[in-house]
C-alpha positions in Angstrom: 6.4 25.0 -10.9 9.7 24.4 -9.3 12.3 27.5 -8.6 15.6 27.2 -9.4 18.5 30.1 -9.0 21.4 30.9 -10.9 25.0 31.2 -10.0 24.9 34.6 -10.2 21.3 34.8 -8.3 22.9 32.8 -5.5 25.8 35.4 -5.7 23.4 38.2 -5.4 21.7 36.8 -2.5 24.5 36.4 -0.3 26.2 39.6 -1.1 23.2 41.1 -0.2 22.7 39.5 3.2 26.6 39.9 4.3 26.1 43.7 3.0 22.6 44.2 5.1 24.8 42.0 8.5 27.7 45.0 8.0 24.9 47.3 9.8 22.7 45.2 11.2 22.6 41.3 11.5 19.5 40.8 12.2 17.8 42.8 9.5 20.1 41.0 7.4 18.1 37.5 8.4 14.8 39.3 7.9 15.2 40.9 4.4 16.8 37.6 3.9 13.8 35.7 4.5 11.4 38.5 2.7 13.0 37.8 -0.4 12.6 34.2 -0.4 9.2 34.1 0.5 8.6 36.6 -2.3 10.5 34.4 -4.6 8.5 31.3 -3.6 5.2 33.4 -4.2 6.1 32.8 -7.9 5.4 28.9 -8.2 1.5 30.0 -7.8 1.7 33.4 -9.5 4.5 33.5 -12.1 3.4 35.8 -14.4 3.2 38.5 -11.1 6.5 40.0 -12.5 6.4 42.8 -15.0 8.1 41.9 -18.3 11.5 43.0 -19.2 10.8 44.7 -22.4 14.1 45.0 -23.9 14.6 41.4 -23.2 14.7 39.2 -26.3 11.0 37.6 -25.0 9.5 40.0 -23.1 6.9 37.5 -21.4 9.2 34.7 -20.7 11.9 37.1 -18.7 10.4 39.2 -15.8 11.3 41.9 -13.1 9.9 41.4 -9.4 9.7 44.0 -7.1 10.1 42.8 -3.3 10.4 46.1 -1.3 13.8 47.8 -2.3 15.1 44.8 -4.8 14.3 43.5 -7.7 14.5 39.8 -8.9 14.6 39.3 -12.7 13.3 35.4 -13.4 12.7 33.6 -16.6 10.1 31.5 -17.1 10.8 28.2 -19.1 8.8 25.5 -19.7 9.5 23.6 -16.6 10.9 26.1 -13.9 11.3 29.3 -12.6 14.8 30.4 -12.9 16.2 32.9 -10.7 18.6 35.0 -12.6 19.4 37.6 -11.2 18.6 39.9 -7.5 19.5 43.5 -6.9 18.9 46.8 -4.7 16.6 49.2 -7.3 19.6 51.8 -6.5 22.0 49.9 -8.4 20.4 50.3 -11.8 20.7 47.3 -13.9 19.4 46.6 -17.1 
């Protein structure tokens, strides 16, 4: 299944990198690379994500944990869509 990202995923991503390079680049390049080989992990496991139970269809929109972040994905028919990617500190719903 192919994996796409959103705007705002994309966003998220590279805030998080340039935040992480602030302290120390090259943790930036290695959390950097965590996350996207935890994102990829998804086109043979996609349902590794917990549901979002508040989410309008629970199944088809999912939270996965990589270390400290989260990245929320919904699954559609054809793809995996990255939607959103986030430090567990920062609470979102």
């Amino acid at each position: 299944m192919k994996i796409n990202y959103s705007k705002e995923a994309i966003a998220d991503l590279v805030q998080l990198r340039e935040f992480i390079a602030t302290h120390d680049p090259a943790a930036a390049n290695r959390y950097a690379q965590r996350l996207i080989e935890g994102i990829n992990r998804l086109q043979d496991q996609p349902m590794q994500g917990r549901a979002v139970i508040y989410a309008p269809d629970p199944e088809s929109i999912r939270d996965l944990v990589i270390g400290n972040y989260i990245v929320r994905y919904a699954l559609l028919s054809d793809q995996i869509m990255v939607l959103r990617v986030w430090h567990h500190r920062e609470n979102r719903k």
